[in-house]
gemmi code that builds the backbone of each chain (N, CA, C; Angstrom):
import gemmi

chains = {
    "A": [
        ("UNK", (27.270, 23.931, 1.149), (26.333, 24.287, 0.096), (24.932, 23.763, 0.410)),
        ("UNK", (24.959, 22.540, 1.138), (23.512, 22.222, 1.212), (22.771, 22.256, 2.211)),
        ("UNK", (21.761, 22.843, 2.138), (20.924, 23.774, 3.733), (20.001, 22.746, 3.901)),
        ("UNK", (20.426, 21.159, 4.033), (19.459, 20.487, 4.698), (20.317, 19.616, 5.756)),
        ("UNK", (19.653, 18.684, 6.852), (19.720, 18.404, 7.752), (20.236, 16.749, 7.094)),
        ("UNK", (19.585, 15.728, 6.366), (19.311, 14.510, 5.859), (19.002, 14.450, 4.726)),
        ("UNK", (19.586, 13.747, 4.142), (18.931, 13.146, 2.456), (18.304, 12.123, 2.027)),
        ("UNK", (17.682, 11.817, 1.043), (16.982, 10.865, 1.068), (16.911, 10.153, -0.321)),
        ("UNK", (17.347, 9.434, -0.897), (17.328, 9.429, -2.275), (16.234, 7.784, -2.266)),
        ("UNK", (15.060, 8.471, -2.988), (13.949, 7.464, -3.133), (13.599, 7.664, -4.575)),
        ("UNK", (14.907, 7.646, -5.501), (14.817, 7.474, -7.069), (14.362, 5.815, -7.408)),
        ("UNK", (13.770, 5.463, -8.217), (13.245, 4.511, -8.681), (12.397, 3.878, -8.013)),
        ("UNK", (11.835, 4.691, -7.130), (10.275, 3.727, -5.964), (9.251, 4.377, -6.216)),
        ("UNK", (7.845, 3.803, -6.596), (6.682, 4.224, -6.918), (5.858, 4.494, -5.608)),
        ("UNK", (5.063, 5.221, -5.610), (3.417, 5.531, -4.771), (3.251, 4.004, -4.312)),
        ("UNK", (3.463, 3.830, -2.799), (3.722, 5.523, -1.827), (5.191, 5.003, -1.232)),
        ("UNK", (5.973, 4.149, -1.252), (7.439, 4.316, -1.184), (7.739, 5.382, -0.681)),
        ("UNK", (7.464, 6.136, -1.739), (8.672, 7.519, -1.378), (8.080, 8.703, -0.481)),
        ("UNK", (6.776, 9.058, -0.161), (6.264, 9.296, 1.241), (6.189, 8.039, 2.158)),
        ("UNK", (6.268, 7.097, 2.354), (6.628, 5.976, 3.446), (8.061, 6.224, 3.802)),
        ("UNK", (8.867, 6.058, 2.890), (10.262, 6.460, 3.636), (10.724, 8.183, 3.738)),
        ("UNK", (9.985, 9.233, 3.762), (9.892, 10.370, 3.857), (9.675, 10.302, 5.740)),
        ("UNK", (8.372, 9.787, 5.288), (7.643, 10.137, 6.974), (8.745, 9.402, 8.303)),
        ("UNK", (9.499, 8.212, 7.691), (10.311, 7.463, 8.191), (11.382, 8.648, 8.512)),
        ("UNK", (11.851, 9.031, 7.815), (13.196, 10.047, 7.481), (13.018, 10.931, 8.640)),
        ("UNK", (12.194, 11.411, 8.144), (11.177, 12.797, 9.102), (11.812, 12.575, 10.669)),
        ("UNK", (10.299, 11.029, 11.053), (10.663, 10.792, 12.460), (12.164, 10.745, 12.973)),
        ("UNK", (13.398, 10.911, 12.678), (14.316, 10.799, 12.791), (14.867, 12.038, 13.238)),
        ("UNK", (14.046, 13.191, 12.584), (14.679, 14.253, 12.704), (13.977, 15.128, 13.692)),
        ("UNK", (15.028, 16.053, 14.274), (13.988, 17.289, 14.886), (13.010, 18.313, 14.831)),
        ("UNK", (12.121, 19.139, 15.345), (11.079, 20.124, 14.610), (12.752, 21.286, 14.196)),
        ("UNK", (12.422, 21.966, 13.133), (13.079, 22.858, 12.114), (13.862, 22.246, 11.741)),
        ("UNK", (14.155, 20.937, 11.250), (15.617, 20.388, 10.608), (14.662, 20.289, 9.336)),
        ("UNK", (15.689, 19.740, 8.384), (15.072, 19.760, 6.698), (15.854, 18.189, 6.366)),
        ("UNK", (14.659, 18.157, 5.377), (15.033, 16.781, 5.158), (14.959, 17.071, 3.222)),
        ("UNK", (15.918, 16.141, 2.938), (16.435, 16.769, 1.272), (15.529, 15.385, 0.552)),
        ("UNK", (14.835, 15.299, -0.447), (14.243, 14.245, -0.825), (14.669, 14.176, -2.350)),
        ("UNK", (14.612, 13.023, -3.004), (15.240, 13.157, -4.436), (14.228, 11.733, -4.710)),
        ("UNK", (13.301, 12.008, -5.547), (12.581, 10.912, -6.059), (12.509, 11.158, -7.529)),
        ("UNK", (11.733, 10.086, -8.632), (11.786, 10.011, -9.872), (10.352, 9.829, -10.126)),
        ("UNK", (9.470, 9.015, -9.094), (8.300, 8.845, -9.416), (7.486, 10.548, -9.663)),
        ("UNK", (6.792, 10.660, -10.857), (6.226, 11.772, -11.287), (4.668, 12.249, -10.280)),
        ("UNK", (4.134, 11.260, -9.926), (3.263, 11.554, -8.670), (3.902, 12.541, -7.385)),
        ("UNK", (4.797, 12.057, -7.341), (5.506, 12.410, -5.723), (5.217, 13.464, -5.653)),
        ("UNK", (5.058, 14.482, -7.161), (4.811, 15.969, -6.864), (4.098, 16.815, -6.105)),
        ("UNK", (2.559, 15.952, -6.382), (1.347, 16.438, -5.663), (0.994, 15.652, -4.332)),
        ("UNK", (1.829, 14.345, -4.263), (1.914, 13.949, -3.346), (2.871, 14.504, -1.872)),
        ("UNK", (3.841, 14.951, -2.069), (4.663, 15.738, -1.368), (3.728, 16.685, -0.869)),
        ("UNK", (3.463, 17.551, -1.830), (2.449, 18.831, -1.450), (1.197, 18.292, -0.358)),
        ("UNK", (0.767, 17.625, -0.654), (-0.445, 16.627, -0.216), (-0.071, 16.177, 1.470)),
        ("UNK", (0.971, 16.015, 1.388), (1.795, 15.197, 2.287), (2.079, 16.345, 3.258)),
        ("UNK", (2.508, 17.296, 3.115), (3.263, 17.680, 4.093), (1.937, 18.993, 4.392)),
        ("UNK", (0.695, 19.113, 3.627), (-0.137, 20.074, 4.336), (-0.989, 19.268, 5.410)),
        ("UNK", (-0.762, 17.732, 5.246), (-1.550, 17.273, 6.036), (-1.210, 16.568, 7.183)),
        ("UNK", (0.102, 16.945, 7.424), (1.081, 16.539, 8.571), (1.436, 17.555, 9.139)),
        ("UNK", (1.811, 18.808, 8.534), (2.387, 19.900, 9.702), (3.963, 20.043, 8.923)),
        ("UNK", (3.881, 19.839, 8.456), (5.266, 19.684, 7.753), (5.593, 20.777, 6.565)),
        ("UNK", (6.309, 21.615, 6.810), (6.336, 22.464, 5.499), (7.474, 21.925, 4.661)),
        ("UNK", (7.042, 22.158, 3.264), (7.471, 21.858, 1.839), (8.107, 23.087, 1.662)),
        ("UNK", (9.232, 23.336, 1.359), (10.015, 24.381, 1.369), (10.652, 24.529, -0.220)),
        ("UNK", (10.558, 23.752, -0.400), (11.058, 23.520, -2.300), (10.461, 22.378, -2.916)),
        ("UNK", (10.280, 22.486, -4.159), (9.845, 21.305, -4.815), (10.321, 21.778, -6.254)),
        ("UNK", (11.074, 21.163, -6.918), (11.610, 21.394, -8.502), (12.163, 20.413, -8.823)),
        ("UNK", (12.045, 20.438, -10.448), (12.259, 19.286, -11.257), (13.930, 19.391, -11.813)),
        ("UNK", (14.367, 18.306, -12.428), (15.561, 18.735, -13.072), (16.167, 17.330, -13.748)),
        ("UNK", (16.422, 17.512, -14.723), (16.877, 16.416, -15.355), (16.006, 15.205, -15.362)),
        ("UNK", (14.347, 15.371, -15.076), (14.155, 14.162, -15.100), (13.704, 13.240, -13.584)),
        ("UNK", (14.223, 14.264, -12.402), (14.398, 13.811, -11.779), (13.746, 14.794, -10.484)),
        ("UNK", (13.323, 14.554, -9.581), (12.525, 15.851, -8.485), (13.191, 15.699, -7.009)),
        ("UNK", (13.363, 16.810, -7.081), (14.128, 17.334, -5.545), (12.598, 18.068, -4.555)),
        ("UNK", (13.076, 17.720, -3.421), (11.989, 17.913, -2.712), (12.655, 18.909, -1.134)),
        ("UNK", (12.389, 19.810, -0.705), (12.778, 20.434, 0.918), (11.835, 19.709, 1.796)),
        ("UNK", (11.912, 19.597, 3.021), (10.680, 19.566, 4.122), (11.424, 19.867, 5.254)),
        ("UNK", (10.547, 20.676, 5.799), (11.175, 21.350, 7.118), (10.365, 20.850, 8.152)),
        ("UNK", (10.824, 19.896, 9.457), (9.953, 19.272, 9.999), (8.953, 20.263, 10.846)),
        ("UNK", (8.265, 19.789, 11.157), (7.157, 20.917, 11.643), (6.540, 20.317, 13.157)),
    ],
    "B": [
        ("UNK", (-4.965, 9.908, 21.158), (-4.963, 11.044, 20.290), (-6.539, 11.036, 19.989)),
        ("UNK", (-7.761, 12.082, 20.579), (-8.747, 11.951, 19.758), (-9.099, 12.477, 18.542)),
        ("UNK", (-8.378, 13.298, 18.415), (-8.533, 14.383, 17.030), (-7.428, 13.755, 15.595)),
        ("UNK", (-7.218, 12.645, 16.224), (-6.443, 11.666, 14.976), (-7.586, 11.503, 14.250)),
        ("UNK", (-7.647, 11.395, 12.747), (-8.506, 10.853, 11.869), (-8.483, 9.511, 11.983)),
        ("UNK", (-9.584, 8.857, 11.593), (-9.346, 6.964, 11.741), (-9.514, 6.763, 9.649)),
        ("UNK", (-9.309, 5.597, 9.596), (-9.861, 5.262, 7.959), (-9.953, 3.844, 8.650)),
        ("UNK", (-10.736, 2.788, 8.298), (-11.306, 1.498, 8.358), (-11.631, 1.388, 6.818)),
        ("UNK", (-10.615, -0.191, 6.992), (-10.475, -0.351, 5.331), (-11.344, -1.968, 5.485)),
        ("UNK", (-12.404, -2.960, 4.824), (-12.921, -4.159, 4.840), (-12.165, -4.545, 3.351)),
        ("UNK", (-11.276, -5.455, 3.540), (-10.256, -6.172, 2.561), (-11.220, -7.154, 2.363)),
        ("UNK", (-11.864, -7.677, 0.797), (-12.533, -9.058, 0.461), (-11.875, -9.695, -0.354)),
        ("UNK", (-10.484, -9.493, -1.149), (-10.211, -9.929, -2.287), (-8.941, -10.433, -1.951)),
        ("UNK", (-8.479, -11.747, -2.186), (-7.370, -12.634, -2.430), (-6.678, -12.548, -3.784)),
        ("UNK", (-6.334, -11.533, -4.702), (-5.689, -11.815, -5.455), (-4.735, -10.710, -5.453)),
        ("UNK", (-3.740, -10.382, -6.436), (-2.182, -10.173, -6.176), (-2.671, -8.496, -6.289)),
        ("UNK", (-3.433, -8.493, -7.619), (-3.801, -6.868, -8.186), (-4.787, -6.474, -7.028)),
        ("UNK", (-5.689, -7.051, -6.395), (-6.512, -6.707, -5.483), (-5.695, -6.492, -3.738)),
        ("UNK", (-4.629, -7.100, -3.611), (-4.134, -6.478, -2.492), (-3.490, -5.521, -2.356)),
        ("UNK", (-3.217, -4.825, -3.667), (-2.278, -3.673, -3.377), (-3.319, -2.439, -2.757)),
        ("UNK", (-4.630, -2.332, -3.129), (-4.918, -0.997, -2.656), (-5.513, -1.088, -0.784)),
        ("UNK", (-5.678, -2.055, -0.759), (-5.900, -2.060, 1.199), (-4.280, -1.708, 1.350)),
        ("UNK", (-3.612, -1.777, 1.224), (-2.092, -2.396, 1.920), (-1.554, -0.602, 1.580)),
        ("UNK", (-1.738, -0.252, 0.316), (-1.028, 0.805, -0.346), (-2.119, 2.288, 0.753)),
        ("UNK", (-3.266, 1.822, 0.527), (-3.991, 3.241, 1.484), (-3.897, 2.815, 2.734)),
        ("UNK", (-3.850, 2.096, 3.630), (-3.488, 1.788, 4.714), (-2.078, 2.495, 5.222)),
        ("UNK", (-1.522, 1.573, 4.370), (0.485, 2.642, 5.140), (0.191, 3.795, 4.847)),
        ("UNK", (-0.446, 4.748, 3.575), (-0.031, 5.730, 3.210), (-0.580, 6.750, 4.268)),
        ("UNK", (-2.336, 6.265, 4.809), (-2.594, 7.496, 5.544), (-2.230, 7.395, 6.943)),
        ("UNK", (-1.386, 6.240, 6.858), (-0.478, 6.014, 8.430), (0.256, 6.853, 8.690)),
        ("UNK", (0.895, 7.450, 7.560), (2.283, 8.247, 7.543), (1.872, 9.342, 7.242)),
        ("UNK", (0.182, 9.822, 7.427), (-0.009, 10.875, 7.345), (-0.987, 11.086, 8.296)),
        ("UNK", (-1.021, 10.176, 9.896), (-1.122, 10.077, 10.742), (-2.256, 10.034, 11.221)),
        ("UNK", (-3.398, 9.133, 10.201), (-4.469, 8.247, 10.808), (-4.011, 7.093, 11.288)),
        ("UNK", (-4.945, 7.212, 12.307), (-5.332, 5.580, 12.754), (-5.753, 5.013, 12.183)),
        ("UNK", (-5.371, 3.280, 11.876), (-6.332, 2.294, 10.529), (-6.131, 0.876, 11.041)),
        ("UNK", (-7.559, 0.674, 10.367), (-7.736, -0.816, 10.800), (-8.037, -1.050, 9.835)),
        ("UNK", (-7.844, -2.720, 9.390), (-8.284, -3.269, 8.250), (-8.752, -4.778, 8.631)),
        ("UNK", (-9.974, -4.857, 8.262), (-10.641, -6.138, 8.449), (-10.928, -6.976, 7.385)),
        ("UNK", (-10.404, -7.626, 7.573), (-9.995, -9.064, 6.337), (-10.899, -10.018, 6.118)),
        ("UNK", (-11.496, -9.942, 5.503), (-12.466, -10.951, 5.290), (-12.410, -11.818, 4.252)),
        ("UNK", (-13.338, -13.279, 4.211), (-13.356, -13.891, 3.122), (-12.197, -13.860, 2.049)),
        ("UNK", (-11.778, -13.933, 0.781), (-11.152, -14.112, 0.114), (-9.936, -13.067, 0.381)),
        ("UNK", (-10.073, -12.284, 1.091), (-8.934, -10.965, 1.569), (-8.252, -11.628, 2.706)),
        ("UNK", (-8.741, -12.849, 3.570), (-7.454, -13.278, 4.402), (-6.362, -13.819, 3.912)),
        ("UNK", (-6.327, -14.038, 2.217), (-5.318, -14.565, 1.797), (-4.089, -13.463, 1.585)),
        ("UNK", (-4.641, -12.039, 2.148), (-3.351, -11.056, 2.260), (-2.673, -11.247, 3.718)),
        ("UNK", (-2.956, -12.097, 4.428), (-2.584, -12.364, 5.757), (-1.630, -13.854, 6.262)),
        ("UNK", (-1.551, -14.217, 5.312), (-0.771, -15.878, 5.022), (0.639, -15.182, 5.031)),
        ("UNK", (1.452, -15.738, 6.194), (2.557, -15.724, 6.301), (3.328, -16.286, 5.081)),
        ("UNK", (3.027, -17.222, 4.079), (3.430, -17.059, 2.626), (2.703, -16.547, 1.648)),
        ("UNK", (2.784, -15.537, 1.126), (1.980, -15.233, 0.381), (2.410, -15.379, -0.925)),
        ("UNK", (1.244, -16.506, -1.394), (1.263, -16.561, -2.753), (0.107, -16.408, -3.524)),
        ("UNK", (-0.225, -14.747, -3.780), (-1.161, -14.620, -4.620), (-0.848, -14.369, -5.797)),
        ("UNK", (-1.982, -14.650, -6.601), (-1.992, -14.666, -7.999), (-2.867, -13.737, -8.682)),
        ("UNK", (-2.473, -13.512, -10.014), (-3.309, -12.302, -10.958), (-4.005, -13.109, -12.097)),
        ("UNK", (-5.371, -12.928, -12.283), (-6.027, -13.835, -13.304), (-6.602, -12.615, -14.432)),
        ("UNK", (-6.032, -12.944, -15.696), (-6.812, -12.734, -16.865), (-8.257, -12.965, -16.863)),
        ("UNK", (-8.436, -13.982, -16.562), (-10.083, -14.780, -16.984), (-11.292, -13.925, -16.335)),
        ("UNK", (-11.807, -13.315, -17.503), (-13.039, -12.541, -16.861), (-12.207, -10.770, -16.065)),
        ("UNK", (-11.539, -10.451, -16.618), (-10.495, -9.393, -16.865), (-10.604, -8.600, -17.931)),
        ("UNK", (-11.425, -7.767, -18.510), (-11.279, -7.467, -20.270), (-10.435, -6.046, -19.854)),
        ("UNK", (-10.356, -6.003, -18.272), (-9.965, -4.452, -18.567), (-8.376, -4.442, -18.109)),
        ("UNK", (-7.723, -5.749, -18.446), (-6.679, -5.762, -17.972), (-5.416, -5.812, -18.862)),
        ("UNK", (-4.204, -4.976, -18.840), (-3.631, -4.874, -19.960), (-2.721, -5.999, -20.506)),
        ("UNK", (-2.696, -6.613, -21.404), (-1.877, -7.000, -21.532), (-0.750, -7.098, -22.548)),
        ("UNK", (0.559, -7.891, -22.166), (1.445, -7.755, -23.744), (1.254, -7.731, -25.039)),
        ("UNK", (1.746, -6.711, -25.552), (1.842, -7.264, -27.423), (0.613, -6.714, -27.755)),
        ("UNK", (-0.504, -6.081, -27.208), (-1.400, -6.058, -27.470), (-2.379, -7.263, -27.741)),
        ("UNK", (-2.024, -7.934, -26.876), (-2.492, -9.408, -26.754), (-4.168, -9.654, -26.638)),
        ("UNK", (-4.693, -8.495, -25.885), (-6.045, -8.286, -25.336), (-6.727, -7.752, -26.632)),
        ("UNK", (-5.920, -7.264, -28.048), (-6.800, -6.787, -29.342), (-7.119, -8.104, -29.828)),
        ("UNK", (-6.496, -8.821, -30.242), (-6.287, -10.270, -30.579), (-6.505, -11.761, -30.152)),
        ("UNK", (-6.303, -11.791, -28.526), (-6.486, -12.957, -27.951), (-7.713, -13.440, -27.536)),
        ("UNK", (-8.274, -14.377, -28.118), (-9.646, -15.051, -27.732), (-9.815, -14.929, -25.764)),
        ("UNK", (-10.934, -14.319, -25.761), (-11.685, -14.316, -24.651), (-11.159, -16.018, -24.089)),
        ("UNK", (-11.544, -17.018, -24.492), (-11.420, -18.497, -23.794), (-10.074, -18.391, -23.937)),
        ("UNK", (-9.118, -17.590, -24.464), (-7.653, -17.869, -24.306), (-7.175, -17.848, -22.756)),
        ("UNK", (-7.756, -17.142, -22.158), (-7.474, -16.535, -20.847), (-7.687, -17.893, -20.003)),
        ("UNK", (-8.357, -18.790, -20.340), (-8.972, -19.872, -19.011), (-7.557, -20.558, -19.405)),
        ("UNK", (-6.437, -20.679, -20.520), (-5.725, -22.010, -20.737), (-5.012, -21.933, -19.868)),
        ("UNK", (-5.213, -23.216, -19.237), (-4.133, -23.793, -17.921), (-2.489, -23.129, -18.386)),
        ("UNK", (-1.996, -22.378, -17.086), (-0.792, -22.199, -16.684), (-0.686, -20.124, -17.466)),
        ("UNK", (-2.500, -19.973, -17.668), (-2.300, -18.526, -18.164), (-1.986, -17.471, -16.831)),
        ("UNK", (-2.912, -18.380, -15.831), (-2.696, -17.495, -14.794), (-1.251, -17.516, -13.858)),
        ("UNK", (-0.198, -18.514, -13.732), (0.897, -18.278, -13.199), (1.588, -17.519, -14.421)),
        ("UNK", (1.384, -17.445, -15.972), (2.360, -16.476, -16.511), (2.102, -14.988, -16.343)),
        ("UNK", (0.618, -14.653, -16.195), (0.194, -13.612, -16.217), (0.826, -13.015, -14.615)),
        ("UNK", (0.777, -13.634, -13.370), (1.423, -13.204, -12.351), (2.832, -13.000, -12.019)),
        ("UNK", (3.792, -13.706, -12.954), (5.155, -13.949, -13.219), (5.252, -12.267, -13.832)),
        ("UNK", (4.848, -12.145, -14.815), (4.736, -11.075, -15.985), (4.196, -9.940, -15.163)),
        ("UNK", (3.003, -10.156, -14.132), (2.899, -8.747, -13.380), (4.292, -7.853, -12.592)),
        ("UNK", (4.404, -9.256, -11.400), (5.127, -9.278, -10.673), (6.875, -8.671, -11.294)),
        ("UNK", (7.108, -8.926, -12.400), (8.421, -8.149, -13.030), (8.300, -7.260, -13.800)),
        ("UNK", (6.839, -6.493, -13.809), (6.419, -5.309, -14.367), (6.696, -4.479, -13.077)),
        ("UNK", (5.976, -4.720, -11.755), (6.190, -4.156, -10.813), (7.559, -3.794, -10.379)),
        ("UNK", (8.496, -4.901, -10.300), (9.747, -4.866, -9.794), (10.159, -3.738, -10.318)),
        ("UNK", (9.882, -3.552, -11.914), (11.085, -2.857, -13.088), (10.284, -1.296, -12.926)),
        ("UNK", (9.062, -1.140, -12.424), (8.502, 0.352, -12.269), (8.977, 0.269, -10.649)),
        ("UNK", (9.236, 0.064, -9.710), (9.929, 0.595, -8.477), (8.222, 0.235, -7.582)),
        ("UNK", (7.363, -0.442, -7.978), (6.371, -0.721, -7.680), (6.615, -1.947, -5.715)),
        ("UNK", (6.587, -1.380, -4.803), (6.585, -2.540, -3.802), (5.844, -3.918, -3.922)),
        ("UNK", (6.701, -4.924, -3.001), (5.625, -6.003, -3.239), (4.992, -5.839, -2.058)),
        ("UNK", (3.852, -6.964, -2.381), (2.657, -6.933, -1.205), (3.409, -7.203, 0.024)),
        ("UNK", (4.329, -7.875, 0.356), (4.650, -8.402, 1.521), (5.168, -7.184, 2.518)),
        ("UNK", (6.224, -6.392, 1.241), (6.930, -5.144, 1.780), (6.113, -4.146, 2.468)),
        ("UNK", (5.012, -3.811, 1.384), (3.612, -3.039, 2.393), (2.897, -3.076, 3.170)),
        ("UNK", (2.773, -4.946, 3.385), (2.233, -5.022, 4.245), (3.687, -4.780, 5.555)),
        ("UNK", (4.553, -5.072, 5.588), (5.365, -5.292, 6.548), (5.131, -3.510, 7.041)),
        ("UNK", (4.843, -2.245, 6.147), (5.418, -1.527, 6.987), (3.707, -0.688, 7.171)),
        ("UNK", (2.601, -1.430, 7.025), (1.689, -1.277, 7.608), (2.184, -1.933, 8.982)),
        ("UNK", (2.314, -2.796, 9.707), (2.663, -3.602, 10.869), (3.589, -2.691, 11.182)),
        ("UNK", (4.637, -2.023, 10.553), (5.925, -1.423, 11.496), (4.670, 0.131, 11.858)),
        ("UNK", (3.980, 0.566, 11.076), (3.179, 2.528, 11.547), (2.045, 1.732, 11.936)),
        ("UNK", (2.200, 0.606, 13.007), (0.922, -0.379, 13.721), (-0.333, 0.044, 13.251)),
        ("UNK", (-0.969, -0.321, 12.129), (-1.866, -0.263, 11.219), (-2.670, -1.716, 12.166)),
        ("UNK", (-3.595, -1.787, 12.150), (-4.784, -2.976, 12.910), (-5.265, -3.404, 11.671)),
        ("UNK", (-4.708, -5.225, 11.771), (-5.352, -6.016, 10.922), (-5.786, -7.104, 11.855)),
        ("UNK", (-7.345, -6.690, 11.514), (-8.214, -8.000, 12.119), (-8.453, -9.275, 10.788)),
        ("UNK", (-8.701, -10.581, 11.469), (-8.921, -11.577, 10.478), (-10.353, -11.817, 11.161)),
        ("UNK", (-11.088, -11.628, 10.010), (-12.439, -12.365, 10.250), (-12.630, -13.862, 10.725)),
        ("UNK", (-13.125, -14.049, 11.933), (-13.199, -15.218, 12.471), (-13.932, -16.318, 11.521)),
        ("UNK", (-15.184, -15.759, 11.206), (-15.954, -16.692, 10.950), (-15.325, -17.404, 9.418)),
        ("UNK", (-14.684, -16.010, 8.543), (-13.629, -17.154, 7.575), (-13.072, -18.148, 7.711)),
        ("UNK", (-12.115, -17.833, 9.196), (-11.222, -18.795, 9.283), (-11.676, -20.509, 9.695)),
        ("UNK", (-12.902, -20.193, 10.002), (-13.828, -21.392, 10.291), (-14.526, -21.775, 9.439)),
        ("UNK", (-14.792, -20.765, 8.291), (-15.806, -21.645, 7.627), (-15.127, -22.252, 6.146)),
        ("UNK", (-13.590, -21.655, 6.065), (-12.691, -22.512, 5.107), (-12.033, -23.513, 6.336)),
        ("UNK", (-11.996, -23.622, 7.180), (-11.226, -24.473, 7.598), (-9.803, -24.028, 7.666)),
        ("UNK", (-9.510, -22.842, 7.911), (-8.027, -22.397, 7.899), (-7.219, -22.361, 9.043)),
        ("UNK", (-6.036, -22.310, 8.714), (-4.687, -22.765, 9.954), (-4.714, -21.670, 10.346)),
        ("UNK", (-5.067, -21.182, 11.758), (-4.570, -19.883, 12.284), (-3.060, -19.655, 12.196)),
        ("UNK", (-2.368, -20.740, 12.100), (-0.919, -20.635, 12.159), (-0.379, -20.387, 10.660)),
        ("UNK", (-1.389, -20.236, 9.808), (-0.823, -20.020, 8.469), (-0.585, -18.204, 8.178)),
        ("UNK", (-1.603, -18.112, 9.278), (-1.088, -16.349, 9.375), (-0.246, -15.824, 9.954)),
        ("UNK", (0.215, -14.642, 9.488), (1.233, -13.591, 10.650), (0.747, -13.755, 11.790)),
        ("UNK", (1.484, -13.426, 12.548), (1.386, -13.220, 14.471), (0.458, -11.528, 14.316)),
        ("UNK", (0.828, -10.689, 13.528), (0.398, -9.252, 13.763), (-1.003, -8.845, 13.551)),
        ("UNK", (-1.892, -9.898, 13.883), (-3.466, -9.344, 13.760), (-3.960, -10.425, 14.921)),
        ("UNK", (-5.253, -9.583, 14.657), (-6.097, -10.519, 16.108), (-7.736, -10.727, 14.567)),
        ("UNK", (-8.242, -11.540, 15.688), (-9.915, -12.465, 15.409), (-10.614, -11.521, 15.714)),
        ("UNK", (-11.491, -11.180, 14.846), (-13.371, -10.854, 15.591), (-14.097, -10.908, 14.161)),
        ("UNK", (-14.684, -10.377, 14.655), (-16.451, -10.096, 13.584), (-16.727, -9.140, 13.398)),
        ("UNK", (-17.777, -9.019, 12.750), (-18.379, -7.563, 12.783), (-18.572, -6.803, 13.534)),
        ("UNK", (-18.889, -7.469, 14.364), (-18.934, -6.313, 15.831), (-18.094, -5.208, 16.054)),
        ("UNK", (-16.580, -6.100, 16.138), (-15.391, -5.560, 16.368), (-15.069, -5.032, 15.311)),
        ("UNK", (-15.098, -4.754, 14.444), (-15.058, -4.337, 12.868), (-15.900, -2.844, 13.206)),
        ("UNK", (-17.287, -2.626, 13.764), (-17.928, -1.777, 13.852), (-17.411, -0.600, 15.046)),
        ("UNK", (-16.963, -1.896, 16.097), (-16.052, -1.046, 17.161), (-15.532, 0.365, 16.495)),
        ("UNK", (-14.354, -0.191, 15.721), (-13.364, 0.750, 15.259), (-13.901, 1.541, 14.213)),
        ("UNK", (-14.727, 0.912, 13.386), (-15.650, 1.609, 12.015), (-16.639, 2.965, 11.877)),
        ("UNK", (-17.319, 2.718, 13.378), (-18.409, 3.333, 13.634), (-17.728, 4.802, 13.730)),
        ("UNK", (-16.363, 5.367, 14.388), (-15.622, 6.223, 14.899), (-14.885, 6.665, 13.404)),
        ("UNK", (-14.925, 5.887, 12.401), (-14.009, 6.446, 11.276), (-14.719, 7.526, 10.439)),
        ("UNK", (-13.473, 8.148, 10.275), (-14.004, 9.502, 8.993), (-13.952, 9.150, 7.918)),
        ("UNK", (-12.926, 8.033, 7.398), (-13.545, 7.247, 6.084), (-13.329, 5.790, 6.620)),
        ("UNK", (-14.336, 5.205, 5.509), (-14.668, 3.719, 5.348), (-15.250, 3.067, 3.966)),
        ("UNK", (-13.701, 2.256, 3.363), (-13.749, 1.723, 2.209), (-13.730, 0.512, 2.779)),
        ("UNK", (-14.396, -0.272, 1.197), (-14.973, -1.631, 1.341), (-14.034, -1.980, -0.224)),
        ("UNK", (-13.244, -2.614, -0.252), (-12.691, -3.508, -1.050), (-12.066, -4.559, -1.654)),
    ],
}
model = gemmi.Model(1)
for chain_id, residues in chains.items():
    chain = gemmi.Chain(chain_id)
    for i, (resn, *xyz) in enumerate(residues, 1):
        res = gemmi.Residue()
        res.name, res.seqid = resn, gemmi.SeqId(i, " ")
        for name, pos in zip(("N", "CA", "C"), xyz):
            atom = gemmi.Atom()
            atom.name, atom.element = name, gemmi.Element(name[0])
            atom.pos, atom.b_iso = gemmi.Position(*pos), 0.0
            res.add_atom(atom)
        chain.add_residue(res)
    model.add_chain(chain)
structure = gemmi.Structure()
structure.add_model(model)
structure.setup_entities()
């Protein structure tokens, strides 16, 4: 069911935590793998976006749910 | 890499609320793959003490929040009474914990792991009289000079 490569669950860490251990995640992975992100901090939103136009990195999903934000990135 | 962006950050401030934003923009545009240096100066080498124990002061603070609405009510000279400033840092410090907020040490550690350049201003360390050995191993000495080295080449340059 799940079309990513790695997960990442950076629920309860504030700016910038959860892009610090993103970019961490990332380096780990290969160009086209996806990395699954699950944070709570309400920034991360525009930060993600922010994040991955200025790395090369495409953002492939970003949605909310319960409270809680799921994130795609497809390494680039 | 020449087409890396640089940011050069000048750190002046030794206290707990004042180190988070060198430390916090430093890693962040690391991991978004500038080069950064940060030059520590004066009251900002106290983010470089292999123990770090900084502190958060009320006194001369009006814009700082505090409990209970304490800041509608509490006398201005309330703020100087001995032992306000270790409660007020106790009380930050487990505000931070409980919002998922890092501590300084943690940020700084992973500025040092995405090799972020922290210089310590020499002439501080001489003109307090300070233990070079009271700092981390992960920075080097200079001056302005060397400060300008890396500065002169940056696309941004904050002073805080």
């Amino acid at each position: 069911m799940a079309n990513f490569d790695q997960e990442l669950d950076a629920s309860g860490l504030n700016c910038p935590l959860p892009i610090l251990r993103a970019k961490k995640s990332l380096a780990g992975l290969s160009a086209g793998q996806v990395l699954h992100i699950i944070a709570t901090d309400p920034g991360s939103v525009k930060d993600f976006e922010a994040f991955a136009k200025q790395t090369g990195n495409e953002l492939q999903e970003s949605r909310e749910e319960g409270g809680k934000f799921y994130f795609l990135i497809k390494k680039g | 890499m020449s087409d890396e962006k640089k940011l050069a950050i000048i750190a002046t401030k030794g206290t707990l609320d004042w180190a988070y934003p060198p430390y916090i923009l430093a890693s962040t545009a690391a991991a978004l793959g500038y080069q950064v240096e940060i030059f520590f100066t004066f009251y900002g080498l106290q983010l470089l003490k292999k123990n770090l124990n900084l502190k958060v002061s009320p006194l001369g603070n009006p814009g700082m929040p505090m409990p209970m609405g304490m800041d509608k009510w509490f006398p201005v000279i309330g703020t100087a009474i001995p032992g306000m400033e270790s409660i007020m840092t106790i009380m930050m410090k487990q505000k931070m914990k409980s919002k998922g907020v890092a501590s300084v040490g943690e940020l700084r550690d992973l500025c040092i792991e995405a090799e972020v350049k922290l210089v310590a201003c020499q002439m501080t360390v001489d003109l307090f009289d300070m233990n070079p050995k009271d700092f981390i191993d992960n920075l080097e000495f200079g001056g302005a000079a060397t400060f300008f080295e890396f500065a002169g080449e940056s696309d941004i340059c904050l002073y805080i």
